[in-house]
mmCIF file of the N, C-alpha and C atoms, coordinates in Angstrom:
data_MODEL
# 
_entry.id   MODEL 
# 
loop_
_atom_site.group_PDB 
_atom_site.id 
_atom_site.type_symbol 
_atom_site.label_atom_id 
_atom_site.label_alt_id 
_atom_site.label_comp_id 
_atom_site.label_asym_id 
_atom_site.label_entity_id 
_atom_site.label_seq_id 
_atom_site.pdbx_PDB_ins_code 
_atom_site.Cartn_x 
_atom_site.Cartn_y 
_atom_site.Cartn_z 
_atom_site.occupancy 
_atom_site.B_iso_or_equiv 
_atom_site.pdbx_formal_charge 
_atom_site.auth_seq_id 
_atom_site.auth_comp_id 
_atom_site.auth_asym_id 
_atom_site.auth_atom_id 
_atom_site.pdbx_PDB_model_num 
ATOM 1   N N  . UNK A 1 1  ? 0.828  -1.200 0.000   1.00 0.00 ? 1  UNK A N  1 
ATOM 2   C CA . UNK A 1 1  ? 0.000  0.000  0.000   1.00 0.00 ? 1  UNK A CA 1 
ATOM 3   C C  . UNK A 1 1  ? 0.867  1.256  0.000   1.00 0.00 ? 1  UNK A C  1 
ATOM 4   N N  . UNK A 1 2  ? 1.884  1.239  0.651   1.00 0.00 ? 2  UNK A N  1 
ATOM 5   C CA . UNK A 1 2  ? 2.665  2.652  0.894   1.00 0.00 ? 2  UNK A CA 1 
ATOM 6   C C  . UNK A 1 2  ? 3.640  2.294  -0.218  1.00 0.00 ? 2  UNK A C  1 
ATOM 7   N N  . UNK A 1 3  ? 3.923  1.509  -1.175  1.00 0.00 ? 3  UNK A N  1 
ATOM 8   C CA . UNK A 1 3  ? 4.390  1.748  -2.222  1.00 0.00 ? 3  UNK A CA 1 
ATOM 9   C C  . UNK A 1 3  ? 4.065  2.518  -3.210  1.00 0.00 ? 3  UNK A C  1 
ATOM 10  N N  . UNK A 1 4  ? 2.474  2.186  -3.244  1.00 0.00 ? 4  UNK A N  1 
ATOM 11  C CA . UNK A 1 4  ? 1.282  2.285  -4.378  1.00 0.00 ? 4  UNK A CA 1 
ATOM 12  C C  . UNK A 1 4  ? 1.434  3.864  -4.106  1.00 0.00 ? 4  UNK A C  1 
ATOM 13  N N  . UNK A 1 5  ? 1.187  4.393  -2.909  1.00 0.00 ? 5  UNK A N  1 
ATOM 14  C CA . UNK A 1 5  ? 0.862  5.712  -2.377  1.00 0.00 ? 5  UNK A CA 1 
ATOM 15  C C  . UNK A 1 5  ? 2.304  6.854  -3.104  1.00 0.00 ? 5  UNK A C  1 
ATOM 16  N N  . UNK A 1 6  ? 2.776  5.688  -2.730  1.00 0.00 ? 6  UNK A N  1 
ATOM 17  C CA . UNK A 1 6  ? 4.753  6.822  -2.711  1.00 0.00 ? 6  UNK A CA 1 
ATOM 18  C C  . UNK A 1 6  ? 4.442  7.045  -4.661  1.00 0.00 ? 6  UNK A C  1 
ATOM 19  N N  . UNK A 1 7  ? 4.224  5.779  -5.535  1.00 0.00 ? 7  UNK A N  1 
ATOM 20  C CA . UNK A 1 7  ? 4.384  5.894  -6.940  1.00 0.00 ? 7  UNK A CA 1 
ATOM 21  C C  . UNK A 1 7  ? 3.410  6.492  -7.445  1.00 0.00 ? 7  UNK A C  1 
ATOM 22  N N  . UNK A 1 8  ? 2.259  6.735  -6.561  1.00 0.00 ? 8  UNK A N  1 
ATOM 23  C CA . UNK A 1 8  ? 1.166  7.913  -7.565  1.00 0.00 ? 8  UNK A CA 1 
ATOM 24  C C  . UNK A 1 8  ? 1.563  9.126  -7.019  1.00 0.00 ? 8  UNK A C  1 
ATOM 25  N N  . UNK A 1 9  ? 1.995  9.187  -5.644  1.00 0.00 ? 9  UNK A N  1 
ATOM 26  C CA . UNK A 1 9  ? 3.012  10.691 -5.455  1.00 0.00 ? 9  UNK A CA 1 
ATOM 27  C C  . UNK A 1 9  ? 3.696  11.419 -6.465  1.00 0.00 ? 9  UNK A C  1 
ATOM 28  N N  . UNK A 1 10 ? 5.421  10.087 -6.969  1.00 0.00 ? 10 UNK A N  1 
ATOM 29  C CA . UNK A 1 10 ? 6.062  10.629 -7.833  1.00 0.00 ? 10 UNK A CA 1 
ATOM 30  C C  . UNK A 1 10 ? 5.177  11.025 -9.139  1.00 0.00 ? 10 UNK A C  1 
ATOM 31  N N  . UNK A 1 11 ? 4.038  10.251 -10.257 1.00 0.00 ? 11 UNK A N  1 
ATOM 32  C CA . UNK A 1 11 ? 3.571  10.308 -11.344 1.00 0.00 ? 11 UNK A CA 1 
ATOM 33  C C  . UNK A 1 11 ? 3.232  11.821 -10.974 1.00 0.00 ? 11 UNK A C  1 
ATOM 34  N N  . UNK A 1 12 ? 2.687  12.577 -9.314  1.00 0.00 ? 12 UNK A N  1 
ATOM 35  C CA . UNK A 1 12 ? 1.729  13.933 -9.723  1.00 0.00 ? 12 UNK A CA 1 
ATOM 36  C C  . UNK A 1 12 ? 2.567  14.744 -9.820  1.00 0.00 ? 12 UNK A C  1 
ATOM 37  N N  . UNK A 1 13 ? 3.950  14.361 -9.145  1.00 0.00 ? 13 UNK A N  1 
ATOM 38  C CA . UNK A 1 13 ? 4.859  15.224 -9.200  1.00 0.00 ? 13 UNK A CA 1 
ATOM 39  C C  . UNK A 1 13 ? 5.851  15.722 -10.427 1.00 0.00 ? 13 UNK A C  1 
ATOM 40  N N  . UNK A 1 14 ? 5.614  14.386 -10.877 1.00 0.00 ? 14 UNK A N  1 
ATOM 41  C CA . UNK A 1 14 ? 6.254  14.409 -12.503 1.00 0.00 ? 14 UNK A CA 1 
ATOM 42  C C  . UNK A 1 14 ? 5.887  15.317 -13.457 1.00 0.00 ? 14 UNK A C  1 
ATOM 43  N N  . UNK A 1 15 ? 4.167  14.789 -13.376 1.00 0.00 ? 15 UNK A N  1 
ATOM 44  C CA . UNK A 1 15 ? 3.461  15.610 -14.610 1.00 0.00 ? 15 UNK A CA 1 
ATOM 45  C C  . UNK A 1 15 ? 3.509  17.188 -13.639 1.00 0.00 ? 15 UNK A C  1 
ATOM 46  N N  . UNK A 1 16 ? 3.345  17.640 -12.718 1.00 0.00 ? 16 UNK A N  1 
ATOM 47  C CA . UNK A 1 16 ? 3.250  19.034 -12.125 1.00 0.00 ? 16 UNK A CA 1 
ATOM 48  C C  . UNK A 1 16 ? 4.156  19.107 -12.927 1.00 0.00 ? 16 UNK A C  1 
ATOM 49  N N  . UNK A 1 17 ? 5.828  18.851 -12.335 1.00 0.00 ? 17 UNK A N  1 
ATOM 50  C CA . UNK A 1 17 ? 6.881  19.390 -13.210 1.00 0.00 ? 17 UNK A CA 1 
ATOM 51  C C  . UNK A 1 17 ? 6.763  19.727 -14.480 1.00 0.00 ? 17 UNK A C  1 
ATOM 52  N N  . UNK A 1 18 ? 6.225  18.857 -15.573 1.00 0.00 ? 18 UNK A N  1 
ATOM 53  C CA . UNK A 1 18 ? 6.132  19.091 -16.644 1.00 0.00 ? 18 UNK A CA 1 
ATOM 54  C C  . UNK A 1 18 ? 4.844  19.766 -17.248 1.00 0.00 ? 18 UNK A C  1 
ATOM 55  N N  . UNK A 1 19 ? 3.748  20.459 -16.408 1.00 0.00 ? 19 UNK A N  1 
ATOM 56  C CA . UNK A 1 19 ? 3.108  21.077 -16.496 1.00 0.00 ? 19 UNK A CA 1 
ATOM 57  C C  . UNK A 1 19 ? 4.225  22.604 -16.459 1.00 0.00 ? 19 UNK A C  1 
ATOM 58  N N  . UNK A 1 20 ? 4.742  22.530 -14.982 1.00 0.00 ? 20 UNK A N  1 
ATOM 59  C CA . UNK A 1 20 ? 5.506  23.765 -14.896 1.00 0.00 ? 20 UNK A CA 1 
ATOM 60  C C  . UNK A 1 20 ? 6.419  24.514 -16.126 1.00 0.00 ? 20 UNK A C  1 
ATOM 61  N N  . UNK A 1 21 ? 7.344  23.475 -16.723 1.00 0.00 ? 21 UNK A N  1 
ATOM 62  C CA . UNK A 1 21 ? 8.183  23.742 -17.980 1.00 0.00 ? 21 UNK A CA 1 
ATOM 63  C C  . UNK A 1 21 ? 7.365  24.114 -18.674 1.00 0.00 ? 21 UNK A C  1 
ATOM 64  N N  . UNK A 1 22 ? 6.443  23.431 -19.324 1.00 0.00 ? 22 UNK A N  1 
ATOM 65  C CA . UNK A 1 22 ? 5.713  23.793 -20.010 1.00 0.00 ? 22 UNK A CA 1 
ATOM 66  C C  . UNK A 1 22 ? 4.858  25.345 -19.625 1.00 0.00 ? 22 UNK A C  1 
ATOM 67  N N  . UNK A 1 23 ? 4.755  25.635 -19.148 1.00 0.00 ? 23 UNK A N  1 
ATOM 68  C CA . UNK A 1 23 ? 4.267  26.893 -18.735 1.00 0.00 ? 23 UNK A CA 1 
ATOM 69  C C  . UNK A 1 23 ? 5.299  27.887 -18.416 1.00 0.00 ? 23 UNK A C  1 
ATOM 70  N N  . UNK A 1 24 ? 6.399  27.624 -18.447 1.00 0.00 ? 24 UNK A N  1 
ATOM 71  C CA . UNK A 1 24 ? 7.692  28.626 -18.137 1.00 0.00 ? 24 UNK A CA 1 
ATOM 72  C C  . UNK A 1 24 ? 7.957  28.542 -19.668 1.00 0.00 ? 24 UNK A C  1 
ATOM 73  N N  . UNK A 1 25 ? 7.618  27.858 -20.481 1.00 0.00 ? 25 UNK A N  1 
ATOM 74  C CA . UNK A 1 25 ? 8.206  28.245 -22.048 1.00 0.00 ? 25 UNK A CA 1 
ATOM 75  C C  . UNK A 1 25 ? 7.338  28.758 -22.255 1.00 0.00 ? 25 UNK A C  1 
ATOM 76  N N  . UNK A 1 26 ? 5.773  28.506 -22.449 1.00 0.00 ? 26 UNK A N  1 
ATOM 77  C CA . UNK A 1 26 ? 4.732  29.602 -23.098 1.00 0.00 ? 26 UNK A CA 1 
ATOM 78  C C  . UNK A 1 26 ? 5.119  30.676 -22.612 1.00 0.00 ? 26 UNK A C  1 
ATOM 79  N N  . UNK A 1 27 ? 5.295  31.046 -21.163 1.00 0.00 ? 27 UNK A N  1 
ATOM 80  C CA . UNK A 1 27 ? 5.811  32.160 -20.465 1.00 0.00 ? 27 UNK A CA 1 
ATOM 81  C C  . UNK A 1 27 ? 7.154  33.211 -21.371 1.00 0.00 ? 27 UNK A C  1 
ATOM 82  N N  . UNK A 1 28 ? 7.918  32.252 -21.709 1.00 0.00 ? 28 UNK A N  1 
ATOM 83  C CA . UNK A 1 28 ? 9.321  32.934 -22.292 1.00 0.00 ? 28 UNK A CA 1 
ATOM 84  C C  . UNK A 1 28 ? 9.230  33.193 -23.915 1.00 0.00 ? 28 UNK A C  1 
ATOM 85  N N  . UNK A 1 29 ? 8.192  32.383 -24.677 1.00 0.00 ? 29 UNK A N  1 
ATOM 86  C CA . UNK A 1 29 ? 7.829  33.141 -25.795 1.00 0.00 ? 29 UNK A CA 1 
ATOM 87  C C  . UNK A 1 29 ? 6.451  34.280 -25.737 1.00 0.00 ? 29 UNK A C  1 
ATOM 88  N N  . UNK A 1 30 ? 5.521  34.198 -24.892 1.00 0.00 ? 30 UNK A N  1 
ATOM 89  C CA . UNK A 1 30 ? 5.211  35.208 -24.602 1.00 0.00 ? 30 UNK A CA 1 
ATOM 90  C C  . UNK A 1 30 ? 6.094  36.739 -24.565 1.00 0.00 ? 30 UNK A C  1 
ATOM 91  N N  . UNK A 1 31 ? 6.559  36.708 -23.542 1.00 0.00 ? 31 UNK A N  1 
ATOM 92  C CA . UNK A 1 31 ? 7.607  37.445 -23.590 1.00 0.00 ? 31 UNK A CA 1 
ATOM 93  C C  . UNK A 1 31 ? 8.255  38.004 -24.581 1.00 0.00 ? 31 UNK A C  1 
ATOM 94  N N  . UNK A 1 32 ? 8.795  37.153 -25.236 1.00 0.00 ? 32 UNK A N  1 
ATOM 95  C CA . UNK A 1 32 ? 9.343  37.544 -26.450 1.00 0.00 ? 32 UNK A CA 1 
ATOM 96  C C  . UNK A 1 32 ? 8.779  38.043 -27.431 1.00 0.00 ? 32 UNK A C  1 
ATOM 97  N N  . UNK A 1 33 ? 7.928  37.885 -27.532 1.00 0.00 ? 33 UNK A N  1 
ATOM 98  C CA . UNK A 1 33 ? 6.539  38.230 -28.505 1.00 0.00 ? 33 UNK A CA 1 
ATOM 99  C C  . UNK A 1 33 ? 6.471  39.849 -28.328 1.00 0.00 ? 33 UNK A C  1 
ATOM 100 N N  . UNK A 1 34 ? 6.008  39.745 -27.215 1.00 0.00 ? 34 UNK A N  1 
ATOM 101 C CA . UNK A 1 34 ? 5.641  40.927 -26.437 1.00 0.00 ? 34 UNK A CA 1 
ATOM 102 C C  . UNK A 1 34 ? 6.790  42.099 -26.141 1.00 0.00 ? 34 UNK A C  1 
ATOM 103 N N  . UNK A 1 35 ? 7.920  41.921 -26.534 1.00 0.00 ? 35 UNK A N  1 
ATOM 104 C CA . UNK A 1 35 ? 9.169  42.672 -26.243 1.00 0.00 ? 35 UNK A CA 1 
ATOM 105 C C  . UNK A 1 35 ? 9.586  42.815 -27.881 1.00 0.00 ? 35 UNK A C  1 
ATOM 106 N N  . UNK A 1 36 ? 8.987  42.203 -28.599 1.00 0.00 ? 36 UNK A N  1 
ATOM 107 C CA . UNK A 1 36 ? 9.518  42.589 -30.493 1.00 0.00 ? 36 UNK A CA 1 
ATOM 108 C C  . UNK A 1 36 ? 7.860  43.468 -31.007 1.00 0.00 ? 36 UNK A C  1 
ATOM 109 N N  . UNK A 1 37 ? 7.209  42.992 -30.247 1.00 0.00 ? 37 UNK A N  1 
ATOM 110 C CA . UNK A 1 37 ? 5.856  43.880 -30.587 1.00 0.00 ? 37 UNK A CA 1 
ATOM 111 C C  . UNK A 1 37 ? 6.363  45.324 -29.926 1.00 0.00 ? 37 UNK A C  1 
ATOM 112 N N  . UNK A 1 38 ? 6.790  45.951 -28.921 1.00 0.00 ? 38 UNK A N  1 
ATOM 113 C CA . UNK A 1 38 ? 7.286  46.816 -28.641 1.00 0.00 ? 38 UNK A CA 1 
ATOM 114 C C  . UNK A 1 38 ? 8.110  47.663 -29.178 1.00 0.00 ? 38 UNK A C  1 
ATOM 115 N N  . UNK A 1 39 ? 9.612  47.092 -29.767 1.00 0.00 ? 39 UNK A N  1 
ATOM 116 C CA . UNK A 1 39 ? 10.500 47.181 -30.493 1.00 0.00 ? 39 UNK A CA 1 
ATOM 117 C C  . UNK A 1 39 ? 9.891  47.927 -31.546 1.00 0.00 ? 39 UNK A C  1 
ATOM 118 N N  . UNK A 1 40 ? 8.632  47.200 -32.341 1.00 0.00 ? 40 UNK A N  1 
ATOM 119 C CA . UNK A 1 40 ? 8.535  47.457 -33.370 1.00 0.00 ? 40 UNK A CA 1 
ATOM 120 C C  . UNK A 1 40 ? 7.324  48.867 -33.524 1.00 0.00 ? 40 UNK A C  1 
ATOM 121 N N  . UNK A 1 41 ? 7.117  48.915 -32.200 1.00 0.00 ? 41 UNK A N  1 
ATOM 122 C CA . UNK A 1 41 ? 6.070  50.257 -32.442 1.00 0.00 ? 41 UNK A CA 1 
ATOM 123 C C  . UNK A 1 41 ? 6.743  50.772 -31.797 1.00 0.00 ? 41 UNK A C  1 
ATOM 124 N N  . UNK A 1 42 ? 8.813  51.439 -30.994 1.00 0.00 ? 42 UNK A N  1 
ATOM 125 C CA . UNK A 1 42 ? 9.018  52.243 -30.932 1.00 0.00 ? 42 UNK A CA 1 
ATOM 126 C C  . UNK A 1 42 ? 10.088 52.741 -31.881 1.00 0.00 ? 42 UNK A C  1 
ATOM 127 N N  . UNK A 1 43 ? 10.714 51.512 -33.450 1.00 0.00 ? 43 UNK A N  1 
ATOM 128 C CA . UNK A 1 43 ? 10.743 51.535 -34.223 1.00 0.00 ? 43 UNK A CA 1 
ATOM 129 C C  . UNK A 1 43 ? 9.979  52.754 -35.475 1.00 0.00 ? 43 UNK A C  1 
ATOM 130 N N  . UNK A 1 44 ? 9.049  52.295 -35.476 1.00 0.00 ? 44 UNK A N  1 
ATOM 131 C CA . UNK A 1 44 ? 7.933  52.651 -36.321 1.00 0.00 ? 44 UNK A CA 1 
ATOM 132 C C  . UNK A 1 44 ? 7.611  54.058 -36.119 1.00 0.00 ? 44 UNK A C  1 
ATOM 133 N N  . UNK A 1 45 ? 7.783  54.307 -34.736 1.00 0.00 ? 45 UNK A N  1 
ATOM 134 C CA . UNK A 1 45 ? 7.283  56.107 -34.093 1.00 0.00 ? 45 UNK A CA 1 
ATOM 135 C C  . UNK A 1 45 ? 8.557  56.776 -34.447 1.00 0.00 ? 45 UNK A C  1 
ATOM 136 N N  . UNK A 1 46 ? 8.191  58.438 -34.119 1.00 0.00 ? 46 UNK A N  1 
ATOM 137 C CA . UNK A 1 46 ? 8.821  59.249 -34.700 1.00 0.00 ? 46 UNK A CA 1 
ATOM 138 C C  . UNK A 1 46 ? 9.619  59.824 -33.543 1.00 0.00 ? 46 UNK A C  1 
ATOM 139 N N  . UNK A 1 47 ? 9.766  59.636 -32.475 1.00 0.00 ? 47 UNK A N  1 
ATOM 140 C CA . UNK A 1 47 ? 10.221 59.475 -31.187 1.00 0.00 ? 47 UNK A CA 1 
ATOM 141 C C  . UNK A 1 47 ? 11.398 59.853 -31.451 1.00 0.00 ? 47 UNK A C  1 
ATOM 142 N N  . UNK A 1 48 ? 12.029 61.190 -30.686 1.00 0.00 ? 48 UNK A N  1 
ATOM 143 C CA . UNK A 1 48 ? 13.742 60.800 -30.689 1.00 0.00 ? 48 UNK A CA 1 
ATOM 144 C C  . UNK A 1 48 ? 14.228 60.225 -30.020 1.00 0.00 ? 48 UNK A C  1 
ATOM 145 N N  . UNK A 1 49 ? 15.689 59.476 -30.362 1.00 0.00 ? 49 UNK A N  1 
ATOM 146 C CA . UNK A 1 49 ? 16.096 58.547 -29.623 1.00 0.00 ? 49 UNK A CA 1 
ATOM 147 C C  . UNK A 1 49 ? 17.004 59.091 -28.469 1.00 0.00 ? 49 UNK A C  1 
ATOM 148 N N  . UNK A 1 50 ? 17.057 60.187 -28.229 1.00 0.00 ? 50 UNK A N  1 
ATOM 149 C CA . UNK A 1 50 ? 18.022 60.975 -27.062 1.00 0.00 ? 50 UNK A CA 1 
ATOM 150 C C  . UNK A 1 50 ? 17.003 62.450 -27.210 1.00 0.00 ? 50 UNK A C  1 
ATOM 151 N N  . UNK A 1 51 ? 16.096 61.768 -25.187 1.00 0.00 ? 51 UNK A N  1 
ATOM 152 C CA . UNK A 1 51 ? 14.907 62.646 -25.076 1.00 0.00 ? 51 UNK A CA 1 
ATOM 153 C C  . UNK A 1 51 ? 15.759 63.525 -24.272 1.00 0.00 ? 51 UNK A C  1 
ATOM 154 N N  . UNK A 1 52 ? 15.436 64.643 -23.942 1.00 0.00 ? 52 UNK A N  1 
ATOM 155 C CA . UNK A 1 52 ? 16.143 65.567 -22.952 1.00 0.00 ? 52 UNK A CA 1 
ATOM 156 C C  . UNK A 1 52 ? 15.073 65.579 -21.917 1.00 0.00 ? 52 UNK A C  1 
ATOM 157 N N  . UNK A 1 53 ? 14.123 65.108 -21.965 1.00 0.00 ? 53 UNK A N  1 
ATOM 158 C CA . UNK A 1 53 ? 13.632 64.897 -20.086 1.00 0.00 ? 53 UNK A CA 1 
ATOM 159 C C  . UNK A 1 53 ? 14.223 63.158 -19.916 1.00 0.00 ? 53 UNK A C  1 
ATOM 160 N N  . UNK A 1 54 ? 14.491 63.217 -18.390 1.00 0.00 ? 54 UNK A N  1 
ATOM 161 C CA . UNK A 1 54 ? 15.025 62.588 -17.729 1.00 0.00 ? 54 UNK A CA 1 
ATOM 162 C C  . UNK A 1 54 ? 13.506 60.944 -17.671 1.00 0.00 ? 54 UNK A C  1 
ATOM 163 N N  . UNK A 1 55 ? 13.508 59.867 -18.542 1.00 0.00 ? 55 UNK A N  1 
ATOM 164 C CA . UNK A 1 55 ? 12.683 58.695 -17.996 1.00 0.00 ? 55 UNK A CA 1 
ATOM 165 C C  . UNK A 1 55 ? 12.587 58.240 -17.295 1.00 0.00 ? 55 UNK A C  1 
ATOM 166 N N  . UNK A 1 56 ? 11.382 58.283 -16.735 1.00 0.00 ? 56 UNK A N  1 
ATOM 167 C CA . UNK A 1 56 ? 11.019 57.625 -15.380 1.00 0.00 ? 56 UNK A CA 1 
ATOM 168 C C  . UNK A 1 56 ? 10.978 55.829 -15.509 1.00 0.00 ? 56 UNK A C  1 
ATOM 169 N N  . UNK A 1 57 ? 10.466 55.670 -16.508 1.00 0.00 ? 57 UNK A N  1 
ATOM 170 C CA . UNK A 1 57 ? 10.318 54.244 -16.341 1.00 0.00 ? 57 UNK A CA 1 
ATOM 171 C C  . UNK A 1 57 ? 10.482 53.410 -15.279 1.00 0.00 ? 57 UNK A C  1 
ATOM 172 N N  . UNK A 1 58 ? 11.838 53.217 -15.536 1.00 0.00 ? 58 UNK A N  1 
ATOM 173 C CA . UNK A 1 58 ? 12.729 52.117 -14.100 1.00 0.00 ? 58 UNK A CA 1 
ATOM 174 C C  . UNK A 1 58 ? 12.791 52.507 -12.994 1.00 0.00 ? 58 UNK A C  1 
ATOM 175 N N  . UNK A 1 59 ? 12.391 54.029 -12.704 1.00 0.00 ? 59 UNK A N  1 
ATOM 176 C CA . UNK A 1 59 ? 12.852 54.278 -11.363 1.00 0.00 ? 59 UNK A CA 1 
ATOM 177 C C  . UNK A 1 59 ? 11.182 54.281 -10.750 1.00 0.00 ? 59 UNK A C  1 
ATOM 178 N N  . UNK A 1 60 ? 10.147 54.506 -11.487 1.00 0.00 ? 60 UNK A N  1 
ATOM 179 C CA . UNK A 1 60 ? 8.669  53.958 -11.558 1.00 0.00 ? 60 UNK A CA 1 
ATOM 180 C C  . UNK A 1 60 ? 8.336  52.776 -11.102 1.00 0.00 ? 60 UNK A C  1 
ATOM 181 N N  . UNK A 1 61 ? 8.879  51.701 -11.790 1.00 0.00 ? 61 UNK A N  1 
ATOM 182 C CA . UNK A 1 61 ? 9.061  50.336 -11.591 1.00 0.00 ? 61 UNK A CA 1 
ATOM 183 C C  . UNK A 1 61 ? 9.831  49.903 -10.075 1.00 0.00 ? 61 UNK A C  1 
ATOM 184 N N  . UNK A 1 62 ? 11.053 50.316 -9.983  1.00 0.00 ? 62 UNK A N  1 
ATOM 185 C CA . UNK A 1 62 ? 11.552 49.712 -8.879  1.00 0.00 ? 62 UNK A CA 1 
ATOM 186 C C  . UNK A 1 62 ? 11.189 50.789 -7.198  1.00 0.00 ? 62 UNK A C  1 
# 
């Protein structure tokens, strides 16, 4: 019985794991997706590339 118990343990733990990967790669092409979609609409704008006000962005963020 506590064999049976221990080996359907490892199987949930297995597939979790490989649920997880699998969801950390959709995750990392997401991402990527989402960071060339960006690229490409600040590409595309007429934006200069050396603003003389100071960006907040990162200091927003952290």
């Amino acid at each position: 019985m506590s064999n049976k118990l221990i080996e359907q343990f490892r199987q949930q733990e297995a597939e979790n794991i490989a649920l997880s990967v699998k969801f950390n790669r959709w995750s990392l092409v997401m991402i990527e997706v989402m960071i060339g979609e960006q690229e490409q609409k600040l590409v595309a704008s007429d934006l200069p590339v050396d603003s003389e006000s100071q960006d907040n962005f990162w200091s927003e963020i952290a």
